[in-house]
Every structure is written in C-alpha cells, then in structure tokens.
N, C-alpha and C positions, 0 to 999 in steps of 0.2 A: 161340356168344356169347349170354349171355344178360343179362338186363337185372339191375342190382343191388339192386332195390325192386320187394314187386309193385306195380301198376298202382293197387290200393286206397288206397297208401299215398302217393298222389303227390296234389300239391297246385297247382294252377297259379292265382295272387292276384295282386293288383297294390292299389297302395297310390292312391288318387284323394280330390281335393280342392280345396279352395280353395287362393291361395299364401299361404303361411305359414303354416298350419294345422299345420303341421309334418312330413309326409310324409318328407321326407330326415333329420331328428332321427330317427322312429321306426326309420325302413329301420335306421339306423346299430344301433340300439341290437337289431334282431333281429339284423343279425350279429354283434355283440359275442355276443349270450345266447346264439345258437346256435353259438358256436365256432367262424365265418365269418373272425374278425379278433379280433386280440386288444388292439387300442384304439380306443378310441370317439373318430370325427371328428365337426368340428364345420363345421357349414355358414357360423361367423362366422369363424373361423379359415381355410379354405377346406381342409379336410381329409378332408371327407366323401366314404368311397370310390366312391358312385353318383354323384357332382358330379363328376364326372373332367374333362370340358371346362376348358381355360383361361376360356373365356365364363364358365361356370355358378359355377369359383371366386371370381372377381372381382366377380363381379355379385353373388352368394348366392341364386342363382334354377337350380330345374332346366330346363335346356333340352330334352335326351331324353330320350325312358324309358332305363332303363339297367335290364339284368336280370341275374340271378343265382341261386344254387340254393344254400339250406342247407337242412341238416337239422336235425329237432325230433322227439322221439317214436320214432323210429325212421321217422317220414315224412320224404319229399323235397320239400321248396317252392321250386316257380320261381317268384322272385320277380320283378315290375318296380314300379319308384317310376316314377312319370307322373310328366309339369310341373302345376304349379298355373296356372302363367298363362295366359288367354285365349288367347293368339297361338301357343300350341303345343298345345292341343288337338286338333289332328292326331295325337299321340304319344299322347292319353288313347282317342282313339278307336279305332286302329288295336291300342292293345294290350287294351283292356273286346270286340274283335272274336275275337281267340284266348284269352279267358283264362276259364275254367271258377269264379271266385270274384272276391270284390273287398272288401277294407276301407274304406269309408269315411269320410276322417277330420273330425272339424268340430272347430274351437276351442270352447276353453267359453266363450270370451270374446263371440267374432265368430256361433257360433253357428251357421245354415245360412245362406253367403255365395253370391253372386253364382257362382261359380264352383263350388260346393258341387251350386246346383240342376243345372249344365250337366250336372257328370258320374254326376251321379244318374240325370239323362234319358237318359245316355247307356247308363249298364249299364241302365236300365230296357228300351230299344229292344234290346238284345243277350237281355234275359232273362239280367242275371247276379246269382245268387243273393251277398247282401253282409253282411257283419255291419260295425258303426259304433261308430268309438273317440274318444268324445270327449276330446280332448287337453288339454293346456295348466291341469288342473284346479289350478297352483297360481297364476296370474295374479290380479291383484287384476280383479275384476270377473266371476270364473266362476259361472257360473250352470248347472249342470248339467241339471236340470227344466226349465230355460226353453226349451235345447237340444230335450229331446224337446217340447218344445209345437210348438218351430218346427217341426219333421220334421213332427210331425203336421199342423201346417195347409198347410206347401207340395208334402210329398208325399204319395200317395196309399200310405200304409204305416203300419205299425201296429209303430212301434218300443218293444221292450221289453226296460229293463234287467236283465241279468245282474248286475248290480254296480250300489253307489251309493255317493257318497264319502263318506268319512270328514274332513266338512268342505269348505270352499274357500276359493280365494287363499290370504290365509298359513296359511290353519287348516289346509289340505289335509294330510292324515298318513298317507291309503292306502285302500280301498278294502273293503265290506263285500261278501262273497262269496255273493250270495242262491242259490247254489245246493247248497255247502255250510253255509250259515249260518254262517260265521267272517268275522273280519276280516281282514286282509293288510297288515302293516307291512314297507316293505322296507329293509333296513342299508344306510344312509350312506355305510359307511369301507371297502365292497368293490363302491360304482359299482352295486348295486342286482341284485348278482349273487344272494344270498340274498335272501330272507325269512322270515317267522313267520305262521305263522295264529293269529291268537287267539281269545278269545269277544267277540264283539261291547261295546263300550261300553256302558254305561246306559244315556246318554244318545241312543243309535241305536237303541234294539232298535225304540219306536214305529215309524219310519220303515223299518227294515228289513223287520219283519214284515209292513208293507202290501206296502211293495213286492216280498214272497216271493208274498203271494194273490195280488197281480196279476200275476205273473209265472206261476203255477201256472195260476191261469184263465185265460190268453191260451194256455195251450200245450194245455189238458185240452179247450176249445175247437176245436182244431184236430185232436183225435185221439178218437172215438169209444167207446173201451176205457178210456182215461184220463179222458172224459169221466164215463163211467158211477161209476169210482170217485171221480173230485171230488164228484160229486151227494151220493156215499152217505156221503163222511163219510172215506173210504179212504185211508191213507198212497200218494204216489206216492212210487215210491222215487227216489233221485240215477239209476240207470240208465236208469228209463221217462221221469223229466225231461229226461234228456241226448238220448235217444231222441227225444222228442220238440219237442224244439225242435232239434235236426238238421233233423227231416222236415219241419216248418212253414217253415223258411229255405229250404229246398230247394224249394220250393212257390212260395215269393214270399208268404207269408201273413204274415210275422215279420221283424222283423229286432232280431239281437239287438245290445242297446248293453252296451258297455263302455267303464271309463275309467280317466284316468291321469296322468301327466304324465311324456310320454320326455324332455325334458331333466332333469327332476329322479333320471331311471332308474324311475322307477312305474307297472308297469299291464303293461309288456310282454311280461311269459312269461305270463300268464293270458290275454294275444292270443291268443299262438300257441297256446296250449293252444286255443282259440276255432275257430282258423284250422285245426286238428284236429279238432275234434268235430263242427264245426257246417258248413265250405265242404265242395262237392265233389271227389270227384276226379272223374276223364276218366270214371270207368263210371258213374257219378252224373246226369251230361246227357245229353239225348237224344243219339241215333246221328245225326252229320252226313250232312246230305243234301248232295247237288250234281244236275246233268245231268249225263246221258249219251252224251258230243258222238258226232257220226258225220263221217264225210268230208264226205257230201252237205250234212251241216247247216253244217260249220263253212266250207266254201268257197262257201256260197250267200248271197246279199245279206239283206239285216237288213230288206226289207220283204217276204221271204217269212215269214208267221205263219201260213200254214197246217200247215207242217208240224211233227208232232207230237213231244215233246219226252220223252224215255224217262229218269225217275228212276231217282237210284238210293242209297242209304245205306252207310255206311263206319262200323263200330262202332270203340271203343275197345277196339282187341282186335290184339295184335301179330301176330298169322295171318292177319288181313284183306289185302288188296293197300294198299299204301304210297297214304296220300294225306296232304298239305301243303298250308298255304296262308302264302305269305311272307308277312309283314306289316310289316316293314321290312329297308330296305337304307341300309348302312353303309358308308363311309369306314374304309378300315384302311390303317394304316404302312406294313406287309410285303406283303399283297395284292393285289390287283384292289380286292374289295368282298367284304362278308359279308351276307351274306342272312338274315333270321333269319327261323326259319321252326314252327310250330306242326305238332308231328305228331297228323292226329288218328286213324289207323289204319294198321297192320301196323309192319314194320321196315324200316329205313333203312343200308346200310352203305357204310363210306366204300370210295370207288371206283366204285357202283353206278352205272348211267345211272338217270336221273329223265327225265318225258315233260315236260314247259310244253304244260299243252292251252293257254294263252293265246296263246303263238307258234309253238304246233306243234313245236315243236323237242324233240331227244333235248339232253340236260345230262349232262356226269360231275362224279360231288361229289369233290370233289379230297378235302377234310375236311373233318370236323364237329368241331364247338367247342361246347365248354359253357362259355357267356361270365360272367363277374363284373365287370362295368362295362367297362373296356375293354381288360381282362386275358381270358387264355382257357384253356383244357386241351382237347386231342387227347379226340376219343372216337372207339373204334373203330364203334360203331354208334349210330343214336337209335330208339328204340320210341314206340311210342303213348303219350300223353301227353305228352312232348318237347316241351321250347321249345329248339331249337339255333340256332346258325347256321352257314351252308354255304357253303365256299370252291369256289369254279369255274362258278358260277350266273350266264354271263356275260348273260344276255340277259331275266333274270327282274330283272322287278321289285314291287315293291310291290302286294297285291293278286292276286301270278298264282299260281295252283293247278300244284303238284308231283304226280305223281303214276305212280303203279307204267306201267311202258312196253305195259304189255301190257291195262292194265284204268283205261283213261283217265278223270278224271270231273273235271268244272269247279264248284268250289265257288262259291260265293256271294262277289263279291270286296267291296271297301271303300269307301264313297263318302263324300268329301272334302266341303267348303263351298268355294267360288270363294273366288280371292283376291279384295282389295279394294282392297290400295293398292298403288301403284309407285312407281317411281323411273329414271330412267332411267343406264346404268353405259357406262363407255367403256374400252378400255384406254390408260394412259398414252404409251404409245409404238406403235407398229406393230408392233414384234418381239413385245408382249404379249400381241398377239390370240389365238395360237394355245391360249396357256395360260388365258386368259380363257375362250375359248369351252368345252375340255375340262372347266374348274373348274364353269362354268354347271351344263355333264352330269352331271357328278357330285352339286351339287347336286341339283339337280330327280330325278336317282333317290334321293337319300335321301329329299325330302321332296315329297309330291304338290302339296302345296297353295302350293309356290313355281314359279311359271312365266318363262319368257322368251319375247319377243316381238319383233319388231321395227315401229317406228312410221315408218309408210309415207312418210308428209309428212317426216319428219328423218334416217329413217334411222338412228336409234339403236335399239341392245338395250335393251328394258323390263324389267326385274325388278318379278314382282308379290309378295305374300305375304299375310300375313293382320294385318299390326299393322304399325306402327312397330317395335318391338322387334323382332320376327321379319326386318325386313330389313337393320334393322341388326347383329342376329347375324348374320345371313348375311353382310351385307358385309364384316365383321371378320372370319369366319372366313376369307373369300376372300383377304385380304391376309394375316393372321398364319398361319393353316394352309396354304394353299395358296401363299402367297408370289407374289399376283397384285397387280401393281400395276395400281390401278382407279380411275380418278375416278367419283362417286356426285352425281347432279342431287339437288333438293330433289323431298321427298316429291310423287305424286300421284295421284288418288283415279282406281282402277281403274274407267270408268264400262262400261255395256253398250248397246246400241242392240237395239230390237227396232220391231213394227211395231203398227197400230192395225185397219188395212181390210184386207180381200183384196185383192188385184188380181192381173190376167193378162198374161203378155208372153209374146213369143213372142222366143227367140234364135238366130239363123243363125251358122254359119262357116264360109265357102264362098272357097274360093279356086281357082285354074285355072292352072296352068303348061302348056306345050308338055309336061313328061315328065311332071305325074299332077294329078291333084284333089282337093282333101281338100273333103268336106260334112258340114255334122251342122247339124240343124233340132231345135227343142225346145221347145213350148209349155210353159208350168206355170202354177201360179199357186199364191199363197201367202198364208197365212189366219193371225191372231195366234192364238196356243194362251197358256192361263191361266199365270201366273208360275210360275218355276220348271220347268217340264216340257219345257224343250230344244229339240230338233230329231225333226220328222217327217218319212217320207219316204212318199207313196202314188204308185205306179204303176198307171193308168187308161188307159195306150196298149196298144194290143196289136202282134203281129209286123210286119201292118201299115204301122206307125206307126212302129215303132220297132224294129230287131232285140232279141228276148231277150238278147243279148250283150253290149251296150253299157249296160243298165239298171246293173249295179253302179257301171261305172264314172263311170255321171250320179249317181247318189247320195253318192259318195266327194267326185266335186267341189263337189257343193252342199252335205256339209258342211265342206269346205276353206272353200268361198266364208262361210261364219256365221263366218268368222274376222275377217271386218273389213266394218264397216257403211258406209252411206253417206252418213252424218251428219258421222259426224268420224273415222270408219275405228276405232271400237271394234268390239270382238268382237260377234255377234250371239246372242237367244238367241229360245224361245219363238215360235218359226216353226214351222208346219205347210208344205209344200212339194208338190202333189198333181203329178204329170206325165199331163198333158192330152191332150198332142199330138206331134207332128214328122211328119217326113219322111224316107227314109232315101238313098242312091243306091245302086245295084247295084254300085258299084268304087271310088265314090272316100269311101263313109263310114269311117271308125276311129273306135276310141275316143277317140282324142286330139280328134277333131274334135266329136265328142257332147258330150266335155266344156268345152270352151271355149265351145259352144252354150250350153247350161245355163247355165256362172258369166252370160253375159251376158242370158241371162233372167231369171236370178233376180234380177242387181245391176238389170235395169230392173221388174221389179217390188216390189222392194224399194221404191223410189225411190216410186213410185207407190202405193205402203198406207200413207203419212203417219208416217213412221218417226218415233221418240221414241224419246230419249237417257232412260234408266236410272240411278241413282245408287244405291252401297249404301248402306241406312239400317242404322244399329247397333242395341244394345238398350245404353244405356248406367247405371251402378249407381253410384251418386255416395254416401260417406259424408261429412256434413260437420256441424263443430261445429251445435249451435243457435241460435248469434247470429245465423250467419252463411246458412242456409238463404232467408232472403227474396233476399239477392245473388242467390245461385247459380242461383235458379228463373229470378230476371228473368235473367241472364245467356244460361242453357237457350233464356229463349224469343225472344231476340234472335237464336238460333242455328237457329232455325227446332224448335227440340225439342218434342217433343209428352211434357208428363208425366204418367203413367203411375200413380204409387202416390208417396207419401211416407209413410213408417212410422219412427217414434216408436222410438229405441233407446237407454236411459240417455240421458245428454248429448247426444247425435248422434242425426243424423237419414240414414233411407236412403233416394236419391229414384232411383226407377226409371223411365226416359223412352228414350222414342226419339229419334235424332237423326239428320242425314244424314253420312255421313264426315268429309265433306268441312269441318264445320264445327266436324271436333274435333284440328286441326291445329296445334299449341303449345298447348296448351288445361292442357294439365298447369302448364308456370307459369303461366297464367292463374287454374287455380284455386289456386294455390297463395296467389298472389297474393290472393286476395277472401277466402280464410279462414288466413291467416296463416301458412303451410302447413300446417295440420292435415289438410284434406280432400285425399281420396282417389278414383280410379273405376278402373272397369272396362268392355271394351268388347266386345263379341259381334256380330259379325254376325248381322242379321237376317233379311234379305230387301232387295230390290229395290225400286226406287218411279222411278215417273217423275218427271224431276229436271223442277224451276221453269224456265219458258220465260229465263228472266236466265242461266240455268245455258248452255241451251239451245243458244246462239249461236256460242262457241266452245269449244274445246278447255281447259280447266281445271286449273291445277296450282297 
C-alpha cells in the first residue's frame, strides 16, 4: 500500500477569521474550483456543504470545523473551515494545533475584527505559517490599503501584497497580478470558472508598479542572494520571487495578501495557486517532538519532578513508528464516535492496534475515513501528513497522543480556556435520566470546554460552556439530535473561588470497631498561587510521617477536593497545597483513610486563608453607530465596564472594554435598543478577577 501523493505535495490549511468575513463562501467556492462539487452553496440559502449541521443551516453561522481534502495542482489539501464566532473557538484552536498553514481571511469592509486578532494569536502561539485574503472587495465601503494598515499596527507582521484591486465596492473588476504584472478579469456567465490575464489598465500601472518594488524589496530583504542583485540593479526573475516569498512565509518574516470577492466568484484559484507556492507541507515544519514516557514515570505521582524526562522527535516521514495526536471527537449516525486525528509520522493501517500513552491502553482502528463535512470514504491506510478520522478509538479523546505499540511517545496535548457560564438542565420525566446523562458524555467528548457538574446545595446537573450561543447549541442539539427531553434553568455566570493567606490544618479519620480500624492523620497547609496557574501539590513528610504509598493517593484527593469551594461550593483554582505532616498507624491506616484525612484539612484550611469568590471578566468589542456611542459608554460604565480603547471607523465607532459576565446578560436587546439595532459586540473571555463583596454574599444567577 502505498500513499497516492508524495508527502511534498500535501497541504494541511484551515480557513480562520472573524464571523462573516466569509470563510464558508470561500471554502464552497474552492470545492466548486477544485472539482470537490459541482454547485456552489450558499450559507443564506442553507446549502453550504461544510454548514452540514441543522444548527449552522438555520442560524447561517459555522458551528464545527468541518474538514475535507481536494485537490489542486496535482497537490492534496486537507482542508478545515473553523467557526468565526467567539463561543467556538475551541474548534479554531484545536484545528491552528494540527494544521501545518492557515488562510487568514479579513473583510475589506470590517477590516482586522475582533475575532480576526483572536485567531491571529492563535496561529501565532502554534507558529503557523499564514497567507491573508482579503474578501468581500465588492462591498460598498472596501478599503483594501486600509486593511494592511490595520495588520500592520495590531499585529506584529509585515503584510505584503501579492495582488491589488482593480478598483472597490462597485468598481471592483479583478485583481492586478504584481507577480506576473497582468491583470485578472474573471467571466460572469461560467460562476468564475475562467478568466483572462490582461495587461494592466492605464490607469493602474502607477499603483501597480509601487506596489511590485515594494513587493520585490520586502522579499530581496529577506533573501541575501536576491538582496545582492536588488542592490545592483538586477532582474529577479518570476522563479527566485516565487522562491523567495515561499521562504520569508515559512519563516514568519511575510505574509503574503491577496484579494478577492468569493461571493462574486473572484480571487479564488490564484488562493490556491497561493496555498501551493507559498504554505507548507508536513516536511516543511519542524520534526514533532513529544516525551518518552516509561512505566516508572507514567505510574508515579505528578509531584515527583525529579525524575528526568527522555525526548524524543517523529519526522514527516511514513517509515518513522506511527505517531497521532486526536484533536477532535465526533458524534456519527452509524458508529460509536469518530476520532479525527493528525498523522504526523510513519503509517497507519486500518485494523492495526494503536497504543493511548494518555490511558495506557492498546486501541484497534476498526477504519479510517477521509471525511468531507459529514460524509466519508474507506481508506485502507493513512500516512504522514494525514488528517483522518478513526472508527473504534473507544476510550481516546480529545488531545490524547496515538501512537506505534511499540515506540510509545506523548505529544504535547491542547489546552482549552474554562467555561464561563451555565445553566442548570434536568430531565423531563425520570425514564429520561438514563438518556440525558449518556447525551451529556457524549457531549463533553466532542467538546472540552463544555462541562457538567452537579450543585451540591440543589442537586441539579450544571451545564457550563463558553457563551450563551454555545449552550444553547448544545441544548438544541440535545433535544433535536439526540431526542432528550430536557428542561434548561435561565443562564448563570460559572463563578470560581480561590483563597488570599496561607494557613495550616491538620485532618484526622479515625475510627474503631471491635473487627478493624481505619486511621489516616494529615497536616498541610495551603498558600494562594498568581491567577491562572491551578493546583499545586508539595510533599515535605517523609516515611515517617506518612507511608510513600499513600502520597499519590492524598494528591488525587486534594485535587477532587478544588472541585467545590467553601464559599458557595464553586470549583476551586490557584491553590498551592504543601503536606507538612501526619501520622501513620501500623494496621489500621489505608488509603481510603489518608484520603478523607486530607479533603478534611484542606476544606479547614481553606476556610481559614479568607477564601474570595472569582467572577469571569470578558474583553468585550462593541461596534456602534456615532450618535449613538456616548449611550452605550455611560451604559458600559453602569455595568461596571472598564473601557479600554474607542477608535474612530467611517460612521461607527469600535469600543473595546472589559466587563464582568455577569453584567452582560440580555445585553444584546439592550443594545439593540440604545442604538436602534444597528450595534453589534463580541465577547472573549479574559481572565478572572475577584468579584465585588455585593457579588460576594450569595450564590448568583
């Protein structure tokens, strides 16, 4: 069996952006151009083949990534459309974590949006090399130039176009090709299937011609050979340009723009031609690193750091041993779940067992699937490069490293932002429980960052998630996909509890029968750690004090016990927890007794460090007419909102504040209301803050 493309020729991209910037227009229109499908959906009509969800049709919003593979060039491109919206950039992050390129799209209109800088940071932290297609160039109000001013002053990058239009809004007519020097008109009455090159307009060549030196000197810049002959005077040719703005992207030194407009059909095969010369393939990025787990390391407790940790690298190379990293899992018709999964070294064939160093377990891949939104095809193997997903991966989920049974290695997995708001869900009748709590599971492995909990004081299941939107898809998928009847309480803002002082307790559980005795003694003491950095565990007792045996299992419980505070029974975070002390007995200590020791030292030292209740604060991105901007600020600051920036954009105005969740609860008719509905926002999680002693008191919904 051998692979049907080499390894050079493969292309793993994903399309990332604000919402509405157009992402799901373009995707459509590369499968049309690459003879993926042979008619173009439309995301108002709900026809768009990556929108496959009932949700995403109805709404006209992408809720998953959805992936798929055409070809172009004689290259393979796996492709995935990410969601634009806030509350699912989980799906932006977890696919910019396997993906070897990335298109960036920005409206000519909108510009660099809210949502635009998210997933710029995002491939920036991944280090994924991007080229950027500004869209929408026939809108009245596109401003192409204005576009790269913005790139230039919010990101730290030096964007430089390949292309510049041939007019905008209605003038818009095609695109002048500064690498060829031609222009590019494409035909009307065949959907944009052809075009022409022509020679440049009169009235462009000014403007082209700058924009070819400045295109020539940002590249001749980054390439010492090319340099030398810019200096002298020297033609570069189409091939050392092509050359060399390849190698500048690939560096992260460039990024190159182009533009377009895919509803109108314009711009899109000189992408992919883009998405050809200039992304990588798998042998292009460095060689994936992971550890080298061992017996000893993986079954010993997480506050041994002494012992030392054996790397080890997995090239892009099908003869290397099999290594995967899943990055989502999926809900299918006919299956279990589908795993989808990033190969980034050797071969995979269906039937093989796979190792989970995450759960230690051997896996058989029943089959492998080359998916196109929510349709599939059999393959009999996957190679390096490979984005599949994998039938019979009952116990992987999200984040866990696949890998050859013999030459085991734990990648680097994926890390989520906490949820922020909930809601509390029930089922209708008592016969419903069973199917409610299965639907939960299911959820929560497709998507990390929706959790279930249960609230101690009532006794209801909490659903958390990352938006309003985000739980309300879920809830609708729960009753129309899974056919659970559920009642759903009104929204409430996920709070955390953490602590301010140290303090020390000591916890007994000591009990005595006539047939046995259980003992376990536990000093500790616990100290706040800086926001965001979780749970620590140090061990300071020795044999002593404490048998070596029982230490994991006082760690396991004291991070159970961070699951609910003693303020109002929120989740705990940002605790250091040191073990001081105890006592042991010769017959009647166990673990079981160690650990209910512990939870009851730590809930009395808790109590005693002056615990403070936590509230998420958002970064919230408001645009709104001009009349209408003095409401909206006084509004903001009755809301407790700290603002940030307000910048000046045509008519409107964009005002970037922080605010606490909690006070952005119907807020949407509210703004809708003060600026007649024309204003708009967006909402991010930020960070944490200790919520106002009024907050403070009780339990908040």
């Amino acid at each position: 069996m051998a692979r049907e493309y080499p390894i050079e020729n493969v292309r793993n991209i994903g399309i990332a952006a604000h919402i509405d910037a157009g992402k799901t227009t373009t995707t459509e229109r590369i499968l049309f151009y690459t003879g993926k499908k042979h008619k173009i959906g439309t995301v108002d009509e709900g026809t768009a083949e990556m929108d496959w969800m009932v949700q995403e049709r109805e709404r006209g919003v992408t809720i998953t990534a959805a992936a798929t593979t055409c070809f172009w060039r004689d290259h393979a491109i796996h492709l995935i459309d990410t969601p634009g919206h806030v509350d699912f950039t989980v799906e932006v992050e977890r696919s910019l974590r396997v993906l070897d390129g990335a298109i960036a799209l920005f409206c000519a209109v909108g510009g660099v949006e809210p949502q635009s800088e998210t997933v710029w940071n995002q491939a920036e932290r991944y280090q994924v090399p991007r080229i950027a297609f500004v869209n929408k160039m026939d809108r009245v109000g596109a401003n192409f130039f204005r576009v790269l001013e913005m790139m230039g002053e919010r990101f730290e990058t030096n964007p430089v176009p390949l292309q510049i239009p041939l007019g905008e809004g209605r003038d818009f007519a095609g695109v002048v090709d500064l690498i060829a020097m031609k222009a590019i008109h494409w035909n009307t009455d065949d959907q944009g299937k052809t075009y022409q090159e022509v020679d440049i307009p009169p009235e462009f060549h000014e403007a082209a011609n700058a924009a070819r030196e400045f295109l020539v000197e940002n590249v001749a810049s980054e390439d010492d050979t090319l340099l030398e002959k810019y200096l002298e005077g020297d033609e570069i040719t189409t091939t050392e340009l092509i050359a060399g703005i390849r190698s500048a992207t690939l560096k992260g030194t460039l990024v190159p723009i182009l533009c377009g407009s895919s509803l109108k059909n314009q711009g899109v095969q000189p992408l992919l031609d883009a998405v050809i010369n200039f992304l990588p393939s798998p042998v292009d990025v460095p060689p994936i690193e992971g550890e080298v787990p061992k017996p000893s390391k993986r079954k010993s407790s997480k506050r041994d750091t002494s012992q030392t940790v054996d790397k080890a690298t997995r090239h892009a190379d099908d003869t290397d041993p099999f290594s995967a990293l899943a990055f989502k899992v999926a809900s299918h018709d006919t299956v279990d779940k589908l795993v989808y999964c990033r190969v980034y070294s050797g071969t995979l064939k269906r039937g093989e067992m796979v190792y989970n160093v995450a759960t230690e377990k051997r896996e058989r891949v029943n089959r492998i699937l080359q998916m196109h939104a929510n349709k599939e095809a059999t393959c009999d193997a996957a190679y390096a490069g490979d984005i599949v997903a994998l039938v019979g991966m009952r116990s992987t989920k999200t984040g866990h490293t696949l890998s050859d049974v013999n030459h085991p290695l734990l990648l680097e997995s994926i890390e989520f932002p906490p949820p922020v708001i909930s809601v509390a869900i029930e089922p209708e009748r008592a016969s419903d429980t069973d199917a409610l709590e299965e639907t939960l599971e299911k959820l929560m492995d497709e998507d990390p960052t929706f959790t279930v909990g249960i609230d101690k004081e009532t006794g209801q299941r909490i659903i958390s998630g990352m938006g309003e939107l985000h739980l309300e898809i879920l809830t609708d998928r729960m009753i129309r996909e899974f056919g659970v009847n559920a009642r759903v309480s009104k929204l409430q803002v996920a709070y955390r509890e953490t602590i301010s002082t140290t303090a020390e307790a000591r916890g007994t559980h000591i009990h005595k029968t006539d047939e046995e005795g259980i003992y376990g003694d536990v000093v500790l003491n616990v100290a706040p750690l800086e926001r965001d950095e979780g749970f620590q565990f140090e061990d300071k007792t020795d044999e002593t004090q404490i048998p070596r045996q029982y230490i994991p299992s006082i760690e396991k419980a004291l991070q159970g016990a961070m699951g609910s505070g003693t303020l109002m029974g929120y989740a705990l975070q940002d605790i250091k927890v040191t073990l001081t002390g105890g006592s042991t007995h010769p017959t009647d200590s166990s673990e079981v007794a160690f650990e209910a020791a512990a939870v009851l030292a730590f809930e009395k030292a808790v109590r005693q460090a002056n615990p403070l209740l936590l509230e998420p604060i958002m970064q919230i991105h408001i645009t709104v007419p001009d009349e209408h901007v003095g409401k909206v600020i006084g509004d903001l600051n009755a809301r407790r909102a700290q603002i940030n920036e307000t910048t000046s954009q045509d008519t409107s105005n964009v005002i970037n504040a922080i605010i606490p969740l909690a006070e952005t609860f119907q807020w949407t008719t509210r703004l809708r209301s003060m600026t007649q509905g024309r204003g708009a926002f967006t909402l991010e999680f930020l960070r944490y803050e200790v919520a106002p002693s009024s907050v403070n008191t009780s339990k908040v919904t």
